[in-house]
DOMARSE-764776 format. One record per residue (C-alpha): residue in one letter; x, z, y; residue number from 0. Coordinates in steps of 0.5 Angstrom, whole numbers, plus 500, padded with zeros to 3 digits. Each point is the difference from the previous one (the first is absolute). Layout:
BEGIN
REC  res  east   up  north    n
REC    A     X    Z      Y  NUM
...
# end
This chain:
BEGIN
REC  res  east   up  north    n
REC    X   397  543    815    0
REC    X   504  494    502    1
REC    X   494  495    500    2
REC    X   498  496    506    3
REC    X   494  501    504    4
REC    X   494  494    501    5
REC    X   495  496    495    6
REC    X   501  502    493    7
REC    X   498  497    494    8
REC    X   498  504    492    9
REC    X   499  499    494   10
REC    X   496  506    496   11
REC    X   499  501    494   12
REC    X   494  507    498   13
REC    X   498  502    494   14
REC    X   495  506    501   15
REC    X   495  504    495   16
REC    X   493  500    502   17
REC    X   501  492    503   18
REC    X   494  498    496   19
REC    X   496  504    503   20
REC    X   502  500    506   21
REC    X   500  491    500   22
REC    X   493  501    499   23
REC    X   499  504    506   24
REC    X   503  494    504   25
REC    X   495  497    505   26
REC    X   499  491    498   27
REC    X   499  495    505   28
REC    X   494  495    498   29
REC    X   503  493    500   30
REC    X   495  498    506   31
REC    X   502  505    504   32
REC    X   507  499    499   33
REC    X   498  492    502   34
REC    X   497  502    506   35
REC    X   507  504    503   36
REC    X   505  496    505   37
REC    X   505  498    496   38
REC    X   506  504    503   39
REC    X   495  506    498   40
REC    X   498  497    493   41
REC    X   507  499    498   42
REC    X   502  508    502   43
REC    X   494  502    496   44
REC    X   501  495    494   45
REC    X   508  502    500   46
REC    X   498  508    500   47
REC    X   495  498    494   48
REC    X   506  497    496   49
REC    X   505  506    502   50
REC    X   494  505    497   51
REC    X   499  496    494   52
REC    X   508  499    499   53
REC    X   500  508    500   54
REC    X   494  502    496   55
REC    X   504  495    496   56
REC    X   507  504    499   57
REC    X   502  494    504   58
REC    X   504  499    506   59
REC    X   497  500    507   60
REC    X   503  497    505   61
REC    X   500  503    508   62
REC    X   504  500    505   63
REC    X   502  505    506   64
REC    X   503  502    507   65
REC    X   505  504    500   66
REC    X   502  504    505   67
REC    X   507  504    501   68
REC    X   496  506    501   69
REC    X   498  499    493   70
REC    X   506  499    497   71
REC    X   502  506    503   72
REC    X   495  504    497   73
REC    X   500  495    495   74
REC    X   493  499    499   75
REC    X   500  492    500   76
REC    X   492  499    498   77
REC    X   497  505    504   78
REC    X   499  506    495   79
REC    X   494  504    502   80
REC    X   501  506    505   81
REC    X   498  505    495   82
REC    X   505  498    497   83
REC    X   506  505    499   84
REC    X   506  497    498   85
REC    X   506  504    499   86
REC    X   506  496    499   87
REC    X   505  502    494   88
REC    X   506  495    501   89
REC    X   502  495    505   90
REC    X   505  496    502   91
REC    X   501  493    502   92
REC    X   498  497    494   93
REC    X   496  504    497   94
REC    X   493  505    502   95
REC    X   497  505    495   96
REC    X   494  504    502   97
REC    X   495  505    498   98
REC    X   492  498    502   99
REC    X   494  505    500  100
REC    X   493  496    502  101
REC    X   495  504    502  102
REC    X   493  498    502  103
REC    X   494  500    498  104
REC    X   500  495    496  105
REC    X   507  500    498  106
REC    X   503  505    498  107
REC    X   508  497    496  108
REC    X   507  503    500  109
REC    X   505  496    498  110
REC    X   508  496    501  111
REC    X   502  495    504  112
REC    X   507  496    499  113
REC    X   502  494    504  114
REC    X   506  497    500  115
REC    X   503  494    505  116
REC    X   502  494    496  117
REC    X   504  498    507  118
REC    X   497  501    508  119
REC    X   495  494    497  120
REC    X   498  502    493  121
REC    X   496  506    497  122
REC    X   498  502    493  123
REC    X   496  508    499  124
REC    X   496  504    496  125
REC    X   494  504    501  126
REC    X   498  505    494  127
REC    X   494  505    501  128
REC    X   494  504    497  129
REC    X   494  503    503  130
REC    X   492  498    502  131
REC    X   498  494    503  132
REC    X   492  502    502  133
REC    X   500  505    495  134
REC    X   503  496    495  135
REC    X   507  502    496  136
REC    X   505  494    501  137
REC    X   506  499    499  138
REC    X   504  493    503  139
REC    X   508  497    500  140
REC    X   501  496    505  141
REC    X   506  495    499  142
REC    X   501  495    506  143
REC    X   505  496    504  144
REC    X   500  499    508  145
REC    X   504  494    504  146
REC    X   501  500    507  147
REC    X   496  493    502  148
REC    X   502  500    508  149
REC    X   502  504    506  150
REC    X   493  499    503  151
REC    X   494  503    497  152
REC    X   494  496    499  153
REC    X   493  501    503  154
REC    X   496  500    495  155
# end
């Protein structure tokens, strides 16, 4: 796809079944702890909390990802899972469209990808599946757009 490389910023939306069980599932961090943490520290785990809490909720997660030409060529910009097998079904310089089996021991899912490039700094994508999430049946849709932030890529 016609997208440039370097840091990347999403905003994405997942609606999944079997999110209250799995929420609850989620490790909280007691406020004395947090309180002792350095600051640049605190604040990663305070922001991860957040995103957690915004996805539970259905609400938007916010990231942001180096993204490197190899991944745009292999078009795999979040670093999906090596266990994952991705079969492409439709590409062009605008468009990506893919099958994806996982197969873990605590994920087995199928399901589609469809990416499309707004311009070289501009993405929207939609992911669709089904199958066990820890021995749990789920099914989640993932609707998301990605901006291109800078050439460079943040250490983060």
């Amino acid at each position: 796809m016609n997208l440039k490389p370097g840091e990347w910023e999403y905003s994405v939306t997942v609606q999944m079944s079997g999110m209250k069980q799995m929420t609850r599932q989620m490790p909280q961090i007691p406020a004395e702890q947090l309180a002792k943490l350095p600051p640049e520290q605190r604040a990663k785990i305070e922001a991860a909390m957040k995103n957690a809490g915004n996805f539970a909720a259905g609400k938007p997660t916010i990231s942001q990802n180096c993204v490197k030409k190899e991944d745009l060529v292999n078009f795999n910009p979040s670093g999906m899972r090596k266990s994952c097998k991705t079969t492409v079904t439709s590409t062009s310089a605008s468009r990506f469209e893919a099958k994806v089996e996982c197969n873990d021991a605590d994920n087995k899912s199928s399901g589609t990808i469809v990416a499309e490039a707004l311009s070289s700094e501009s993405l929207k994508f939609s992911v669709v599946s089904s199958g066990t999430t820890n021995g749990q049946a789920t099914d989640m849709t993932i609707h998301g757009t990605g901006k291109w932030l800078s050439a460079t890529c943040n250490d983060k």
